[in-house]
C-alpha positions as CSV (number, residue, x, y, z in Angstrom):
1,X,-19.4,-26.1,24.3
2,X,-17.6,-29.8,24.1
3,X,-15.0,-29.6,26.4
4,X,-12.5,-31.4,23.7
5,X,-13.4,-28.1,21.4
6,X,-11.9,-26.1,23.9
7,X,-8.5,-28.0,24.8
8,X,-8.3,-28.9,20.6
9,X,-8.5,-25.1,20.4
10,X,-5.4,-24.4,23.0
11,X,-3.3,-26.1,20.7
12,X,-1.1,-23.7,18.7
13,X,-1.1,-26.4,15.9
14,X,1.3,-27.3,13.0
15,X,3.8,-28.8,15.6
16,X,4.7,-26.0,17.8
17,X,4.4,-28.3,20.9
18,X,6.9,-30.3,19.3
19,X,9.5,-27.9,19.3
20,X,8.3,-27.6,22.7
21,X,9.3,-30.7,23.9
22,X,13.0,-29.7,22.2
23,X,12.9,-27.0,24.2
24,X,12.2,-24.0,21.6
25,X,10.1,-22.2,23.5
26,X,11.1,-18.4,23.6
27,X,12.7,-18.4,26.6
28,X,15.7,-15.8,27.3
29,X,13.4,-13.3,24.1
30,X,11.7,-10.3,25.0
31,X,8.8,-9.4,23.1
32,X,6.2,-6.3,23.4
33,X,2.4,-6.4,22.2
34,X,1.2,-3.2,21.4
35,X,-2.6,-3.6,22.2
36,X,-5.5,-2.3,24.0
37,X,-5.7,-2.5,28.1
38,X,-5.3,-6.3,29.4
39,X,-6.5,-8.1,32.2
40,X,-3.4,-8.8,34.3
41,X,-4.2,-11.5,36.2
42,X,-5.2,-14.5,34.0
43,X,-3.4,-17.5,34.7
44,X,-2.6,-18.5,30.7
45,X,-0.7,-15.5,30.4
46,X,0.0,-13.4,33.9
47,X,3.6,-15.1,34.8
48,X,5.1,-14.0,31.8
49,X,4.5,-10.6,31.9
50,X,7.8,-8.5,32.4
51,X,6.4,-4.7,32.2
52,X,3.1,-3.6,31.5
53,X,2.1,-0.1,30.3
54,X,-0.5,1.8,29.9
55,X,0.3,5.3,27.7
56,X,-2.1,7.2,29.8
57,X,-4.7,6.1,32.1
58,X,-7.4,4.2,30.2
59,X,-10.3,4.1,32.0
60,X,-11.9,1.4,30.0
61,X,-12.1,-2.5,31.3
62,X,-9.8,-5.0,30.0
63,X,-10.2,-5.8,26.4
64,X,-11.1,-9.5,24.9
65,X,-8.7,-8.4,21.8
66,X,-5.8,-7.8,24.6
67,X,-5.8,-11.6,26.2
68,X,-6.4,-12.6,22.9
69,X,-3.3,-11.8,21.4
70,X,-1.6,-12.4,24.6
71,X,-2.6,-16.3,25.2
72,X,-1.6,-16.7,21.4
73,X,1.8,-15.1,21.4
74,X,2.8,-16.3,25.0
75,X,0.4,-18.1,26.5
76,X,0.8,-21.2,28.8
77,X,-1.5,-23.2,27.1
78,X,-2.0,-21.5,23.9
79,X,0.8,-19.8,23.1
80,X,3.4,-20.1,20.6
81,X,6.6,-19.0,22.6
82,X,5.3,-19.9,26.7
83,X,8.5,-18.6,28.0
84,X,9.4,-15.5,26.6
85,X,9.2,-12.4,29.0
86,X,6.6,-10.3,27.8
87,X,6.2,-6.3,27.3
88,X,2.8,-5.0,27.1
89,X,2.3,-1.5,25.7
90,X,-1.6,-0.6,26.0
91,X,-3.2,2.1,24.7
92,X,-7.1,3.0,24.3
93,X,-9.4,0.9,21.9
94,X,-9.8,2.2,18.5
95,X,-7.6,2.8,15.9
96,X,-4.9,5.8,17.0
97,X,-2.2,5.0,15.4
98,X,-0.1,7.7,16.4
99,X,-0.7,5.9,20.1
100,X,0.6,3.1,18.4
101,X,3.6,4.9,16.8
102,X,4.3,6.7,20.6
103,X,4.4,2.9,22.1
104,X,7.1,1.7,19.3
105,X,9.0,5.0,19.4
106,X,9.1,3.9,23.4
107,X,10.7,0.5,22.3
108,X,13.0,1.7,20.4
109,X,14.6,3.6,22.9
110,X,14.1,1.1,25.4
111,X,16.3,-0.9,23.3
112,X,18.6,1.9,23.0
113,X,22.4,0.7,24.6
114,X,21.3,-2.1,25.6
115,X,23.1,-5.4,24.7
116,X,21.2,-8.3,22.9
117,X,19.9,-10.3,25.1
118,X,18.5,-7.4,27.0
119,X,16.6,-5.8,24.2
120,X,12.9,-6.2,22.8
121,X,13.6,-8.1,19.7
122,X,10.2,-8.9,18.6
123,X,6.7,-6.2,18.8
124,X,3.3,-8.3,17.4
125,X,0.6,-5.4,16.4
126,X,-2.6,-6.5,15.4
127,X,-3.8,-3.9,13.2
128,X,-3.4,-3.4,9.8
129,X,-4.7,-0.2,6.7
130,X,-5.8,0.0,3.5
131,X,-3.0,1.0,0.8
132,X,-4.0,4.1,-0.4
133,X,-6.5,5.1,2.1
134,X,-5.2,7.8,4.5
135,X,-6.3,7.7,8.5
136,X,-5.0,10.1,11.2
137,X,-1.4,9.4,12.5
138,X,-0.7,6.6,10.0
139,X,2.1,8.4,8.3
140,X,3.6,8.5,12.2
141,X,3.2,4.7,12.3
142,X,4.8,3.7,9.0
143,X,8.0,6.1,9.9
144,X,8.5,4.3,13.2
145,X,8.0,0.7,12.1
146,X,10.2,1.6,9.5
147,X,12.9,3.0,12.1
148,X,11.8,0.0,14.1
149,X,13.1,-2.5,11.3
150,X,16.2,-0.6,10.5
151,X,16.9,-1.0,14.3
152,X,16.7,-4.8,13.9
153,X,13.4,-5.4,15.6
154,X,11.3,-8.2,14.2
155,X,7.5,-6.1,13.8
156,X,4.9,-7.9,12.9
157,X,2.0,-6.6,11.7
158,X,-1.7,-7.3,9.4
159,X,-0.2,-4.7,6.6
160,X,2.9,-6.1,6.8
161,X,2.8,-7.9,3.6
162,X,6.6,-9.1,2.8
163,X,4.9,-12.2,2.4
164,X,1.1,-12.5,1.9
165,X,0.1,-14.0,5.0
166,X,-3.8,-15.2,5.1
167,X,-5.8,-16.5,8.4
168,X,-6.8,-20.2,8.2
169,X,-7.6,-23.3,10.4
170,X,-8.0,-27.2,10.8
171,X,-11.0,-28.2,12.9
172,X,-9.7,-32.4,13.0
173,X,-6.1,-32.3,13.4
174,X,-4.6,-29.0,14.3
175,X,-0.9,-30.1,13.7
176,X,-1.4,-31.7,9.7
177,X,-0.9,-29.2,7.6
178,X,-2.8,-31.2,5.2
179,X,-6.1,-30.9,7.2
180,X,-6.0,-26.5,7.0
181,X,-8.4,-24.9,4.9
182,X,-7.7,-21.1,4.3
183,X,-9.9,-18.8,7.0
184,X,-13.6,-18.4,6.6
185,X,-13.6,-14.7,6.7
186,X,-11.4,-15.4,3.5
187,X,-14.9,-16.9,1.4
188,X,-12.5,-18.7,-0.7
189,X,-10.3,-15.6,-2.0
190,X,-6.8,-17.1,-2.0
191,X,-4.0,-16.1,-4.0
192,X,-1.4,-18.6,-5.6
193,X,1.5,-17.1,-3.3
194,X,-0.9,-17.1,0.0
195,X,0.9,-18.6,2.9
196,X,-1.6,-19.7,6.1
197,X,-1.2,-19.0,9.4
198,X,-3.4,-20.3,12.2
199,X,-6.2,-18.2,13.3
200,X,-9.7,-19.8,13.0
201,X,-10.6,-22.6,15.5
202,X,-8.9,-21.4,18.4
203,X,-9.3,-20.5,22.4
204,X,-7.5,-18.0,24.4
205,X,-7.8,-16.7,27.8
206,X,-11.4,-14.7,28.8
207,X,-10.7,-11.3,29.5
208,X,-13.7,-11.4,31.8
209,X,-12.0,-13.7,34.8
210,X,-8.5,-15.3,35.7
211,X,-9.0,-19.1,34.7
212,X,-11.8,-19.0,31.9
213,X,-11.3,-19.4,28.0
214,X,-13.3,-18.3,24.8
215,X,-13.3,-20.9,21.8
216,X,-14.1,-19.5,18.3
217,X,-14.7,-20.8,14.7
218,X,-13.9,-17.6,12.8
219,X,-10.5,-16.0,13.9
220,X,-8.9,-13.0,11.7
221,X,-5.0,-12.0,11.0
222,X,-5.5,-10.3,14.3
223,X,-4.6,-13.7,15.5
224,X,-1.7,-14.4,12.8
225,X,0.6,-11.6,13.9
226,X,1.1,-13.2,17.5
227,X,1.4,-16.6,16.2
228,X,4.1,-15.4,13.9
229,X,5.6,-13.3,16.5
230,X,5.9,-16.2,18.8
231,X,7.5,-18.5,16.1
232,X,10.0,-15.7,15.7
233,X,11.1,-15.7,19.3
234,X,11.8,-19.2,19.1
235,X,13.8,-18.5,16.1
236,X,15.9,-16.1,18.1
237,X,16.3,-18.4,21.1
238,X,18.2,-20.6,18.5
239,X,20.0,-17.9,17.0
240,X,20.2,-14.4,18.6
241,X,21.3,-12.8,15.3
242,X,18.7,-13.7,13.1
243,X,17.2,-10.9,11.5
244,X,14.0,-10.5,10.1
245,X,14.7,-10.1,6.4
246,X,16.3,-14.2,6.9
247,X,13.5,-14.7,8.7
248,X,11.0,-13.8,6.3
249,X,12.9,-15.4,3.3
250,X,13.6,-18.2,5.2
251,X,9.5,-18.7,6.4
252,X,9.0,-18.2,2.3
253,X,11.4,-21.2,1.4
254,X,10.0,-23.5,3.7
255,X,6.8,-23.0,3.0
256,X,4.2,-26.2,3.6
257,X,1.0,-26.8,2.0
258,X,-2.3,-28.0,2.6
259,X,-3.9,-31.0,0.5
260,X,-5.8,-28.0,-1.8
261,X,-2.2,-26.9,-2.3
262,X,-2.5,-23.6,-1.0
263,X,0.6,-22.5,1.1
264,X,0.8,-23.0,5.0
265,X,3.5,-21.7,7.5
266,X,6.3,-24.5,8.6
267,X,7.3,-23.4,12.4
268,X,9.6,-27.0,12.4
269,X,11.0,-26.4,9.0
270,X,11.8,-22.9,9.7
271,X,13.5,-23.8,13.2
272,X,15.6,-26.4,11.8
273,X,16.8,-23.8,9.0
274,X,18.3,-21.2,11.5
């Protein structure tokens, strides 16, 4: 692989570096990914790492999904916010989503008398369901998230559809929005109210040593909910009182688009409107 593919692909894109260099950069937040077991020790994303745990003992090796998500939210290199402190919640691959529901419930107490500044105000989950469609524990999952929002926790997750977030990518200039082209998983199905977020043409840290990455094509909104995560702990660095409702509303009225004219997320315009 082209060694300018794989730093292009580090680049969290649509300006994020820029805010950056004004010093947004999610530091002072605590966030939690709720994902399968991580490699610890990978220099993209091992110094932020607050807590990590495990909600029994997983004997399976670290997951590529796990330092995925992780380099994207947080990571030195690739991440959206490289300065929050990070909590890590893994459970077992597959989808158990009452594992997933025991892990939020877990943050929310966590959280419990704590002041501000001292709680976990953002949780990226990169898993979504099918409306309709019932699946062991899901019911579980839906009550906590649900508890989880009331509590004033931003939770981000693929069936999370206050807005209709879609996977997408530029493979020439990663911070023009005008360059974007919805995701190729997508096969051109894009509605009129479809908002981008980066997710194809990206690296991340290899889950299979400390200093190597991976660089793919074809991403999927596994890889939107830490970007949007991330851009919501800079948020809160600006303004500790945001809540996600504003958040969402104010991500929908800032809304960029690409030169097809298909909506695209706007991490400077929705700084600036904190």
């Amino acid at each position: 692989m082209p060694k300018n593919f794989l730093e292009e692909g580090k680049n969290p894109g649509l300006g994020i570096r820029d805010l950056h260099k004004r010093g947004f950069t999610g530091k002072g937040v605590k966030v939690a990914i709720i994902d399968q077991k991580l490699r610890l020790t990978h220099i993209e994303y091992k110094d932020r790492i607050e807590r990590y745990i495990e909600s029994e003992n997983i004997d399976e090796h670290p997951s590529m999904h796990g330092s995925a998500v992780s380099s994207l939210l947080c990571g030195a290199d690739c991440g959206v916010a490289p300065e929050v402190s990070l909590y890590y919640f893994a459970n077992k691959s597959g989808r158990s989503f009452k594992a997933i529901s025991n892990s939020l419930n877990g943050i929310i107490r966590f959280n419990l008398e704590k002041s501000l500044k001292e709680r976990i105000r953002v949780v990226s989950i990169s898993i979504g369901y099918k409306n309709g469609v019932e699946e062991e524990g899901l019911i579980d999952f839906k009550n906590s998230v649900d508890k989880a929002l009331r509590s004033g926790i931003f939770v981000f997750y693929i069936t999370n559809r206050h807005l209709n977030f879609i996977g997408g990518g530029s493979d020439t200039d990663k911070d023009d929005p005008l360059t974007y082209k919805p995701a190729l998983y997508l096969n051109g199905r894009v509605r009129k109210d479809s908002i981008i977020v980066p997710t194809d043409y990206r690296a991340y840290a290899d889950y299979r040593d400390d200093i190597s990455y991976i660089y793919e094509e074809k991403g999927g909104m596994s890889w939107a909910e830490p970007y949007l995560a991330g851009l919501a702990a800079l948020c809160l660095q600006k303004n500790d009182v945001l809540n996600f409702p504003d958040f969402m509303e104010i991500a929908k009225k800032t809304v960029a688009h690409t030169k097809d004219g298909v909506g695209i997320i706007n991490p400077g315009g929705i700084v600036d409107s904190i």
